[in-house]
C-alpha positions as a printed NumPy array, in Angstrom:
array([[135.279, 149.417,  78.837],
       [136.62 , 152.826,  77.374],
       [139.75 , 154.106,  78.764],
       [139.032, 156.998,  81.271],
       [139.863, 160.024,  79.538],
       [138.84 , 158.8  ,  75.717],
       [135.468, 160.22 ,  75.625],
       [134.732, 162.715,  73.591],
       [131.553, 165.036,  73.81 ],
       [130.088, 167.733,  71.583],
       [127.982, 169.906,  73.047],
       [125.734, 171.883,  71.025],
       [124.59 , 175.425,  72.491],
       [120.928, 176.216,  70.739],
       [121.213, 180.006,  71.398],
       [118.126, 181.718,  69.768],
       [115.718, 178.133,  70.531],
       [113.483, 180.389,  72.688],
       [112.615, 182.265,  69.156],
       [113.39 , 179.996,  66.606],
       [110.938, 177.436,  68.501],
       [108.008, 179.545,  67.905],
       [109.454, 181.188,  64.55 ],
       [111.23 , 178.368,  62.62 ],
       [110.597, 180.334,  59.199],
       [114.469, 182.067,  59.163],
       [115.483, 185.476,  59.662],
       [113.616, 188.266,  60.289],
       [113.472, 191.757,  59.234],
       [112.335, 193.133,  62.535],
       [112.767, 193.389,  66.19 ],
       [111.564, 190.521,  68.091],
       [111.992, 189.887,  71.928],
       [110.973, 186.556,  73.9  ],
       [109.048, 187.12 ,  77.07 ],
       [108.51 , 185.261,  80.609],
       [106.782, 186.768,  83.259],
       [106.62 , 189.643,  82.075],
       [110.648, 189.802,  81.119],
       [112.594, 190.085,  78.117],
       [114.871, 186.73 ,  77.866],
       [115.679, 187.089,  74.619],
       [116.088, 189.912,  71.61 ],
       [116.897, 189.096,  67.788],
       [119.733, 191.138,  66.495],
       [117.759, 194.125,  65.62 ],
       [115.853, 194.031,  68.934],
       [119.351, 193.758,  70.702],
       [120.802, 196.806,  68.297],
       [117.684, 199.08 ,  69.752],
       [119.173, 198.682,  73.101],
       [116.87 , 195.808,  74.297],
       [118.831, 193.728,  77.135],
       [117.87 , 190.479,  79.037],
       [115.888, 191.081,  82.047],
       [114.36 , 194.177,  80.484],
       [110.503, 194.67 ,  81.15 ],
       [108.229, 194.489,  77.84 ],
       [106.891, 197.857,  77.875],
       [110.643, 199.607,  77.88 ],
       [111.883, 197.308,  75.274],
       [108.737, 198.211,  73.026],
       [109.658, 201.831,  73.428],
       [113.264, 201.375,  72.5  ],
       [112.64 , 199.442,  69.456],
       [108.775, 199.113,  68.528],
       [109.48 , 195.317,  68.959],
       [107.001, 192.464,  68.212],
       [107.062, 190.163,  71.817],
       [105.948, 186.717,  71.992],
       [105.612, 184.91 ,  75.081],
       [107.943, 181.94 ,  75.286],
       [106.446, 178.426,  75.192],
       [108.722, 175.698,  77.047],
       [106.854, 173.115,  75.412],
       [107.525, 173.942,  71.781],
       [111.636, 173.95 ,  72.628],
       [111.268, 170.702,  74.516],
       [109.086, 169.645,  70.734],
       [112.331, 171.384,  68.953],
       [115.128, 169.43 ,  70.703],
       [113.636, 166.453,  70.488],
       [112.981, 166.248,  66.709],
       [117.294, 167.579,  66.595],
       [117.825, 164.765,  68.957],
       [115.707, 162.63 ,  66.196],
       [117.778, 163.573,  63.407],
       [121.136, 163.753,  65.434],
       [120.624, 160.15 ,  65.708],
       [122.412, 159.401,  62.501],
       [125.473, 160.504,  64.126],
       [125.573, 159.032,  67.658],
       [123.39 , 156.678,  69.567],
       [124.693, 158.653,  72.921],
       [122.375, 161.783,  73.301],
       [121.572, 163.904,  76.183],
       [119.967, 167.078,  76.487],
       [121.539, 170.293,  78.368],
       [119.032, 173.225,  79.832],
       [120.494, 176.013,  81.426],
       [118.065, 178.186,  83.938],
       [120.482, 180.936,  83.609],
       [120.636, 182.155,  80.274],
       [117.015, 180.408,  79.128],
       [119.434, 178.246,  76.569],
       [119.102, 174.761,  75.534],
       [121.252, 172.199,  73.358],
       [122.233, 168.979,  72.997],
       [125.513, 166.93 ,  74.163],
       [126.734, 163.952,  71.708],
       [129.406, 161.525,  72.905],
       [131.196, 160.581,  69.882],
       [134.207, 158.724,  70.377],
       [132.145, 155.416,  69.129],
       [132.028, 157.135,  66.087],
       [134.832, 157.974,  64.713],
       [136.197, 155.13 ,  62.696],
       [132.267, 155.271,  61.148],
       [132.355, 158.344,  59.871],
       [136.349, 158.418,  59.367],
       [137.481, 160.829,  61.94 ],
       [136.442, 163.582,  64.163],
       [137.261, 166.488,  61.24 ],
       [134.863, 164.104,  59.104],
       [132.028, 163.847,  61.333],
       [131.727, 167.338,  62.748],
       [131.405, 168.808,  59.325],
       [128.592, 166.22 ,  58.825],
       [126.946, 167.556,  61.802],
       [127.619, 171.132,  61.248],
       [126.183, 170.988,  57.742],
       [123.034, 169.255,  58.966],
       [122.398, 171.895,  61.721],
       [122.815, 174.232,  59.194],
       [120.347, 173.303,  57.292],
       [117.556, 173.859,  59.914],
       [116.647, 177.456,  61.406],
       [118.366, 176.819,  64.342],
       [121.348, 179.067,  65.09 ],
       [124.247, 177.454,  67.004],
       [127.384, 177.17 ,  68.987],
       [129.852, 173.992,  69.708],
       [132.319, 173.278,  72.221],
       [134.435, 169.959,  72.624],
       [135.608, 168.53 ,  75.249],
       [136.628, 165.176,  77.642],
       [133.147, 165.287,  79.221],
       [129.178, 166.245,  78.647],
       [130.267, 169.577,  81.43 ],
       [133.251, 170.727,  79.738],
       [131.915, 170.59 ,  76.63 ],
       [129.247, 172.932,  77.597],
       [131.387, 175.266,  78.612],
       [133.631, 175.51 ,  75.905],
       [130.576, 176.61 ,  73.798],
       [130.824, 179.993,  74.991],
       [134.441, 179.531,  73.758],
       [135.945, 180.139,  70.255],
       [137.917, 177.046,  69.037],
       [137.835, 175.08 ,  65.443],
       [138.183, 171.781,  64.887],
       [140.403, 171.676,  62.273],
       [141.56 , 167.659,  62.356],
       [141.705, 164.716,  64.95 ],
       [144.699, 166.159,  67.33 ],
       [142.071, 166.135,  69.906],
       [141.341, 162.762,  69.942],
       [142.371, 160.354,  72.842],
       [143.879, 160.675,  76.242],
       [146.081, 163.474,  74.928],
       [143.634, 165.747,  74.57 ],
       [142.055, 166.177,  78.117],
       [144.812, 168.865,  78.981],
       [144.254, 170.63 ,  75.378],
       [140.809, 170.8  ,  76.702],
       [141.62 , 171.966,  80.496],
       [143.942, 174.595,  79.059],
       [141.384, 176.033,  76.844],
       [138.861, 175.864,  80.125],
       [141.043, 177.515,  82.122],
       [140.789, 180.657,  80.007],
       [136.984, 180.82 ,  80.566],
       [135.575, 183.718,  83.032],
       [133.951, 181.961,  85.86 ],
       [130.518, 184.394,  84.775],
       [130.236, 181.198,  82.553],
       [129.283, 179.339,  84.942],
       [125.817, 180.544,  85.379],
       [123.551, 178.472,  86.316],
       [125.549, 178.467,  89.868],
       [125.28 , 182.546,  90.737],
       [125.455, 181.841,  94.258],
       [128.852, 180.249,  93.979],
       [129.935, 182.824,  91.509],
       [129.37 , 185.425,  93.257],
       [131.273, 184.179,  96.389],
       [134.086, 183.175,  93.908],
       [133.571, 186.598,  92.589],
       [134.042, 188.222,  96.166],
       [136.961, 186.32 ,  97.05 ],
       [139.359, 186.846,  93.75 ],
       [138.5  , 184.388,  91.506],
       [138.407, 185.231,  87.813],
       [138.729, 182.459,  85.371],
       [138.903, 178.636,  85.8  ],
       [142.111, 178.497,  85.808],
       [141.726, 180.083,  89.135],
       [139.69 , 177.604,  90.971],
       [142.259, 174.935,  88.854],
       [145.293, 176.091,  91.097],
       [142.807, 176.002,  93.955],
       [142.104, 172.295,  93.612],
       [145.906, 171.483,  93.111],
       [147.258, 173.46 ,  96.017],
       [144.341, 172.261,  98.222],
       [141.929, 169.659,  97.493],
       [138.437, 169.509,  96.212],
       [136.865, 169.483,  99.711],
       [137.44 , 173.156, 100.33 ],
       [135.148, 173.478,  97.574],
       [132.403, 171.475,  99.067],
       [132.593, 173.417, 102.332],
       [132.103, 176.471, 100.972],
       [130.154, 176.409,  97.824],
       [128.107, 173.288,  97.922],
       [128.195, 169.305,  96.789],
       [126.099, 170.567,  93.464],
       [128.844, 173.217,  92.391],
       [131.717, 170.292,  93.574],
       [130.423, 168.125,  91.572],
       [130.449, 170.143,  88.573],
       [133.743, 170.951,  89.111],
       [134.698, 167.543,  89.608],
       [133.237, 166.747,  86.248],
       [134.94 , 169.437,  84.533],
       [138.811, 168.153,  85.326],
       [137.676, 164.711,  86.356],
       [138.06 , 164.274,  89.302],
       [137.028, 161.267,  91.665],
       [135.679, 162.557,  94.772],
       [136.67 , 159.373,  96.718],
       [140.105, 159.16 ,  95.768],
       [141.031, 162.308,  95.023],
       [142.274, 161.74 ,  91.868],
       [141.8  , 161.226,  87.939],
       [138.925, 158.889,  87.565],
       [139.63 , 155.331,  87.171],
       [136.272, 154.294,  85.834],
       [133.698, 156.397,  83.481],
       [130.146, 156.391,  84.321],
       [128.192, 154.488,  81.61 ],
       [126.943, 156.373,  78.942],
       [122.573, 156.351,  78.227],
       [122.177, 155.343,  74.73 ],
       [119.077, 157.608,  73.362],
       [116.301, 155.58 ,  71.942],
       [114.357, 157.39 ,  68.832],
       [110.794, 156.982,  68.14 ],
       [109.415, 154.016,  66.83 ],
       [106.835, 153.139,  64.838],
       [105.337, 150.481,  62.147],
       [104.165, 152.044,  59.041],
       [104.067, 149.289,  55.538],
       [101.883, 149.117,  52.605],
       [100.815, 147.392,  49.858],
       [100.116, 148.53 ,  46.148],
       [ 97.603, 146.248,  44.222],
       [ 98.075, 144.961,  40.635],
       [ 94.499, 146.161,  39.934],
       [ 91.996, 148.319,  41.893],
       [ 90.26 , 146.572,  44.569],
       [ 86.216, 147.489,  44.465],
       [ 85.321, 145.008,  46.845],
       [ 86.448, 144.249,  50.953],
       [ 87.058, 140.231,  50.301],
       [ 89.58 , 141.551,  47.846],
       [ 91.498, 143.152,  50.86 ],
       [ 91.69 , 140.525,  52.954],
       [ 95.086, 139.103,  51.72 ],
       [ 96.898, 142.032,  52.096],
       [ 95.219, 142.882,  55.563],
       [ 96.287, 139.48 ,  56.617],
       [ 99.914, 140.56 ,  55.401],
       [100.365, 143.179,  56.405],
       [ 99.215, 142.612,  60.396],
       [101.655, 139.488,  60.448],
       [104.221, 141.878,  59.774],
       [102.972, 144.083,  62.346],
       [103.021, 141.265,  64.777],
       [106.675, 140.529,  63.873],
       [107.564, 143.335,  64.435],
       [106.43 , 143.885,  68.043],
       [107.367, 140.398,  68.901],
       [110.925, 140.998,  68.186],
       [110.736, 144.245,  70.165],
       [108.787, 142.569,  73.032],
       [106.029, 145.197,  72.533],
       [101.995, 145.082,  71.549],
       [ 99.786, 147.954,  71.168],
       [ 96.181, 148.805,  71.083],
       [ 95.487, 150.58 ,  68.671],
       [ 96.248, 150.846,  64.597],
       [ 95.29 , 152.372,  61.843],
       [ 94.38 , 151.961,  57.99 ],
       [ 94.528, 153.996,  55.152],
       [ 93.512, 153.275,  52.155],
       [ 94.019, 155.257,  48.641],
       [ 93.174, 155.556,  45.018],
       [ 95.488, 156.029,  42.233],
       [ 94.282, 160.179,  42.372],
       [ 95.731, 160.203,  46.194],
       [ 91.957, 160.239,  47.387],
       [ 92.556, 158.714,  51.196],
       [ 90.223, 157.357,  53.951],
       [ 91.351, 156.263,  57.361],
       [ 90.031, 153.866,  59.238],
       [ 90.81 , 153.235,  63.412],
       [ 90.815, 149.945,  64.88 ],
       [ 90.897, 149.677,  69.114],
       [ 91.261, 146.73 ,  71.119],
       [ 90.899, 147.252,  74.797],
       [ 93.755, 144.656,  75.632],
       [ 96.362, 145.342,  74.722],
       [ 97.415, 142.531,  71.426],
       [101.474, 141.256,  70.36 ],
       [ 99.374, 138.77 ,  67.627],
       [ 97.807, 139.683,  64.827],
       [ 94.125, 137.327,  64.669],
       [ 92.256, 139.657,  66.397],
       [ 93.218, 142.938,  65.014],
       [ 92.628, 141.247,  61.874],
       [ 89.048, 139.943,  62.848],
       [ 87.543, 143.643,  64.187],
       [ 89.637, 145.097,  60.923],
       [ 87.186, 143.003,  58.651],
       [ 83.903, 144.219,  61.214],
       [ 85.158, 147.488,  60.464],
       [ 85.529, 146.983,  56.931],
       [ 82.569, 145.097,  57.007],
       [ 80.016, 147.96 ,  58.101],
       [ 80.862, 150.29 ,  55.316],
       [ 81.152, 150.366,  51.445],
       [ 84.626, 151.317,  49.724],
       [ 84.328, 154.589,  48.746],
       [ 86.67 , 154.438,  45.719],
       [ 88.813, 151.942,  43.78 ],
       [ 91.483, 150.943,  45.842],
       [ 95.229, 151.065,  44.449],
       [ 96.991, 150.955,  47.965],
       [ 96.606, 149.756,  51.653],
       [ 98.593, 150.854,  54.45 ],
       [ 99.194, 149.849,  58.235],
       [100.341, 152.206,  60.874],
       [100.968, 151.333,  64.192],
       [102.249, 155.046,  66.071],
       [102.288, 153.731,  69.696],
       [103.384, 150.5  ,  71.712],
       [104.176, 149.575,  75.082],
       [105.987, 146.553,  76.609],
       [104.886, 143.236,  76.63 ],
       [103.026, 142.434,  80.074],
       [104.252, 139.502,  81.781],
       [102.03 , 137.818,  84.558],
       [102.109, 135.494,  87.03 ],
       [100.496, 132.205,  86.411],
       [ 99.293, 129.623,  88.36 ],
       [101.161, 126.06 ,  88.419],
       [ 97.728, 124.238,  87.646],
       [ 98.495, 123.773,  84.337],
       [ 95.344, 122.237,  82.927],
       [ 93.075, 124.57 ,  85.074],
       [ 94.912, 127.767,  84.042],
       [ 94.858, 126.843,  80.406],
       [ 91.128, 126.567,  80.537],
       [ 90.474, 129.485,  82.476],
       [ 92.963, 131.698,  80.01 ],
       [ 91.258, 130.527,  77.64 ],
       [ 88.155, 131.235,  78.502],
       [ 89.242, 135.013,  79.054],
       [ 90.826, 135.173,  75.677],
       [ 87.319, 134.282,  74.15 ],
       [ 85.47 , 136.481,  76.652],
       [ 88.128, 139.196,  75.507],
       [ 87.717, 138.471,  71.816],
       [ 83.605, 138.328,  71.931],
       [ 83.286, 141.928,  73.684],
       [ 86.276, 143.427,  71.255],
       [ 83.578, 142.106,  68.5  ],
       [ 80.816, 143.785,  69.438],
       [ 82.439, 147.012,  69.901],
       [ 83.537, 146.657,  66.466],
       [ 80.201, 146.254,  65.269],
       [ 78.015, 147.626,  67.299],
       [ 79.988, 150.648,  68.784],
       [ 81.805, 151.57 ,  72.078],
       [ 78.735, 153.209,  73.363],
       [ 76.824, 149.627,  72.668],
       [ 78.954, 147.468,  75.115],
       [ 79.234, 148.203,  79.247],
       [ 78.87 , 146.831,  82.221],
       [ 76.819, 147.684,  85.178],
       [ 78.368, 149.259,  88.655],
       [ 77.154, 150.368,  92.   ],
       [ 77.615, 153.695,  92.967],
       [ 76.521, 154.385,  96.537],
       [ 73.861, 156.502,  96.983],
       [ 70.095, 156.593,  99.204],
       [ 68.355, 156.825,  96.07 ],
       [ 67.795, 153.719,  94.546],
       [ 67.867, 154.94 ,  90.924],
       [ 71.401, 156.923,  91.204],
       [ 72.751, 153.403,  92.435],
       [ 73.427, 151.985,  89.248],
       [ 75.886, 153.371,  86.931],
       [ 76.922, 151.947,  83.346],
       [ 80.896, 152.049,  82.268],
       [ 83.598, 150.919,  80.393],
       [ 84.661, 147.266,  80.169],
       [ 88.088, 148.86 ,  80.718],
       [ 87.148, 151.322,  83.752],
       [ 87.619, 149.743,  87.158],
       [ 84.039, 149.548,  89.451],
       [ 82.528, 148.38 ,  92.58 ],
       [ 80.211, 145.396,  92.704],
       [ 80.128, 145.211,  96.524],
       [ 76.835, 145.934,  97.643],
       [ 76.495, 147.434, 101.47 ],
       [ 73.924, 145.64 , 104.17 ],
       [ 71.538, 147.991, 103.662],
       [ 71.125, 146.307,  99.961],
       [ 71.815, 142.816, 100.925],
       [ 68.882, 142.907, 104.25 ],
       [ 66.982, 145.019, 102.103],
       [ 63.753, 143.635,  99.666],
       [ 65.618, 145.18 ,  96.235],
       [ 64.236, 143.964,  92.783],
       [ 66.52 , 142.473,  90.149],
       [ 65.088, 144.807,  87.391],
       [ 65.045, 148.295,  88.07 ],
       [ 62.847, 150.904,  85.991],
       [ 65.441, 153.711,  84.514],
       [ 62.865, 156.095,  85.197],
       [ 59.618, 155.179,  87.708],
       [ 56.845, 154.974,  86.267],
       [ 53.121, 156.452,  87.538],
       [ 50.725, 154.318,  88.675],
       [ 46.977, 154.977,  87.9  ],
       [ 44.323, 154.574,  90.836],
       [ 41.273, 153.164,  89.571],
       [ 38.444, 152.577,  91.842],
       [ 40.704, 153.292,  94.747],
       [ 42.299, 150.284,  93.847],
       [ 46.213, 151.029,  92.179],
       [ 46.682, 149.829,  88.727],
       [ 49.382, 148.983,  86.294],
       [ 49.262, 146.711,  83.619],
       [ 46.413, 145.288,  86.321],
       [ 45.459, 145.745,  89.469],
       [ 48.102, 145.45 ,  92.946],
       [ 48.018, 145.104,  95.556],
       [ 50.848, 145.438,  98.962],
       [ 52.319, 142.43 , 100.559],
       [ 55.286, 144.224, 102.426],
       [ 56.098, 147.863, 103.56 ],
       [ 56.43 , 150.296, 104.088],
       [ 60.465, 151.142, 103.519],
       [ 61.366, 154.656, 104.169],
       [ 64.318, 156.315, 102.088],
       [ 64.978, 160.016, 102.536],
       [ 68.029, 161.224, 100.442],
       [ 69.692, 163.887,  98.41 ],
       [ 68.269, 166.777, 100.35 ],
       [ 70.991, 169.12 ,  99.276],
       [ 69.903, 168.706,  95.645],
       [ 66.368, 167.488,  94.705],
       [ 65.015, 166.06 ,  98.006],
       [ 63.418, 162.567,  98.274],
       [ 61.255, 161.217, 100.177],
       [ 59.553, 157.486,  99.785],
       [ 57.511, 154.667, 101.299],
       [ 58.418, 151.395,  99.177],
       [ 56.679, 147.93 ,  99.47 ],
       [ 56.603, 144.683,  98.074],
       [ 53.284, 144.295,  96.118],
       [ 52.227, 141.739,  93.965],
       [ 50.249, 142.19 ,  90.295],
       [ 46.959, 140.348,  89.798],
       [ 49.097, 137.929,  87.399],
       [ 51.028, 137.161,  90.791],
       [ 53.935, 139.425,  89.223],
       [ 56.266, 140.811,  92.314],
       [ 56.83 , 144.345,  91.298],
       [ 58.661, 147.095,  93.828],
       [ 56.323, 150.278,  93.94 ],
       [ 56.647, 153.352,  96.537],
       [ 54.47 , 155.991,  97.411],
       [ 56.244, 159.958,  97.002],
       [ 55.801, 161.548, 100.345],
       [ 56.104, 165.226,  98.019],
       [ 53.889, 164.845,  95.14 ],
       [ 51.771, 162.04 ,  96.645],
       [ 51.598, 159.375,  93.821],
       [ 52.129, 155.611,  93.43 ],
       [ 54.989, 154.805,  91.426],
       [ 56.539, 151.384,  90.098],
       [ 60.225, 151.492,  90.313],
       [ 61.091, 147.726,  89.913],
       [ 59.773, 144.111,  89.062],
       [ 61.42 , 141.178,  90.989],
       [ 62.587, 138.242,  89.542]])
């Protein structure tokens, strides 16, 4: 457990991300505004030197300074901050991001006092930091301080770090001092409480820091709300409960970077033929399926590209619809795959790449050992037969057959996914009813020959007449159906169309 008070957190203030997000090519030689509803939230320097402000509407800031405007796109910063947090990385596994509504600015907060003896010392590992930021188009601001808050505030602040003097308990009141001097405008993502701070005298930090000592924190609460408390309680760290310096730190969210499996192998000679791939396939998916087994993942999806020694590529996509942690069957539809088309080149080099996995699923299983084996197993090679033949034949080849309920016997049937969810409950009306077990896709006219009704032979009606009415709203339908029976005694369903007046055959019984 740290000692409470020997964190340490850098908080990086992104100031121009709402532009640089959309524009990461560098500097500009013209004025360029950011707009939201309408509203300037943010100018470049030369947009900002025409007399553009925040808040400004987009047809006087185009006046003042002829300005290009983009609209901002939230999604692209989120995209930004998360390839920083990427990199970042290197430097701490702690990483949290920091969005303020207020001034539409975004950055990132690092906990670092894991990291010191690593990178040998605070002075060390900023300048590491600052020198990678650098090199991106991101401009920046930094602030340091005992905790994620404080640091954020002391962004907006103007303070080097020149060596490790603010490192350890020591520092927390190098830190509060240097807070103290901050205007409470800072603090604007709270405008409600800063405006009743505002109204009642207070000026700085410092201020509402002789507030808390003569009083208590609860005043606070009272007046300005449990969200704008607990900020402050963050800020000098304070323990709400005991009023007093916080005897245990919260624990800290380690940030987990994107994964993903990505080998290959470069062949001694080119490979003109599939069998010749085989080895390496095999390789290369056992390593996939170490991988994931050590992570407790398995995925559904990969993908392989192959090259010649001129960088000519071709990618092939291999799906499973379970989900797989071993490597047989991805290895088995990789050969189908392989399988149903010709190498279009020499091949000098394979590679794997697995981009997404998910947990391992863990289910419940039944105590009847010998039963459940068989029936898993029997799954598994149901599971492995139909992952085959989508391989080979196509996902469009392989369904499965649901009921969809409807009056019209045709629009009950409905073909889907082996991985979509569907009802197989039929209502009464099906079960009591006389309903073939082959059903035409279309119906199918019936000829009338010597006013006798023919198809394939002559019929003639054993049961009927069923009425079904439906879909009146759309194309209406209207129907007598009976049981009738070819002259080579084969049952077949046929119905007579109340609109058009024909015989069809819609079905032939089993």
């Amino acid at each position: 457990m740290n000692a409470p008070g020997s964190r340490l957190w850098l908080a990086i203030r992104f100031s121009d991300l709402a532009l640089t997000a959309l524009k990461p090519d560098g500097p500009t030689t013209k004025p360029i505004v950011v707009i939201e509803k309408k509203r300037v939230i943010f100018a470049n320097a030369m947009a900002a030197a025409a007399g553009v402000t925040v808040t400004m509407d987009t047809t006087t800031a185009q006046l003042l300074s002829g300005c290009e405007i983009v609209e901002r796109d939230a999604v692209k910063e989120q995209s930004a901050l998360h390839q920083l947090s990427e990199q970042l990385y290197q430097f701490s596994p702690y990483i949290d991001r920091y969005y303020s509504d207020g001034l539409v600015q975004s950055g990132l907060l690092l906990e670092l006092s894991s990291c010191l003896a690593l990178f040998g010392g605070l002075a060390s590992l900023s300048k590491k930091i600052f020198a990678h930021l650098a090199a991106t188009p991101y401009g920046f601001e930094y602030g340091l301080a005992h905790s994620a808050q404080a640091a954020w505030y002391l962004s907006f602040a103007d303070y080097d770090i020149v060596g490790d003097e603010v490192v350890g308990n020591k520092a927390k009141p190098l830190f509060i001092e240097r807070l103290n001097k901050l205007s409470i405008d800072v603090l604007i993502d709270y405008p409600r409480a800063v405006e009743a701070l505002a109204k009642t005298g207070f000026k700085t930090l410092g201020d509402l820091a002789l507030q808390i000592n003569g009083k208590s924190i609860s005043s606070f609460r009272k007046r300005l709300g449990q969200d704008f408390t607990d900020l402050l309680c963050d800020i000098y760290a304070i323990d709400q409960n005991l009023l007093q310096n916080s005897l245990f730190e919260k624990p800290r969210d380690i940030y987990r970077p994107d994964e993903w499996f990505e080998q290959e192998i470069q062949f001694e000679y080119p490979v003109t033929i599939v069998e010749q791939l085989e080895p390496a396939i095999e390789n290369l998916l056992q390593q996939l399926s170490d991988y994931l087994r050590k992570r407790q993942q398995q995925c559904q999806y990969i993908e392989w590209c192959i090259a010649d020694i001129y960088r000519k590529k071709e990618w092939l996509k291999v799906n499973s619809d379970e989900p797989q942690s071993h490597w047989q069957l991805l290895y088995d539809l990789t050969l189908i795959q392989f399988d149903n088309r010709e190498l279009p080149f020499e091949v000098d080099t394979i590679k794997l790449i697995c981009h997404h996995s998910m947990p391992l699923q863990r289910r419940s299983q039944l105590l009847d050992f010998d039963q459940n084996r068989r029936r898993k197993s029997s799954l598994q090679d149901f599971t492995i037969t139909i992952a085959k033949l989508k391989a080979r034949l196509g996902d469009s080849a392989v369904y499965k057959l649901g009921y969809r309920d409807s009056r019209v016997p045709e629009f009950t049937n409905v073909m889907l996914a082996l991985a979509e969810k569907c009802n197989q409950e039929l209502p009464e009306v099906h079960l009591n009813s006389l309903r073939p077990t082959w059903l035409l896709s279309k119906p199918e006219l019936i000829e009338a020959r010597r006013n006798r009704l023919y198809w394939h032979g002559y019929l003639s009606t054993l049961v009927g007449p069923e009425r079904i009415i439906g879909d009146w709203w759309q194309e209406p339908v209207a129907r007598d159906y009976f049981l009738a029976k070819r002259q080579d005694h084969l049952p077949v369903w046929i119905f007579f169309n109340l609109y058009d007046k024909q015989w069809y055959v819609h079905g032939v019984f089993a």
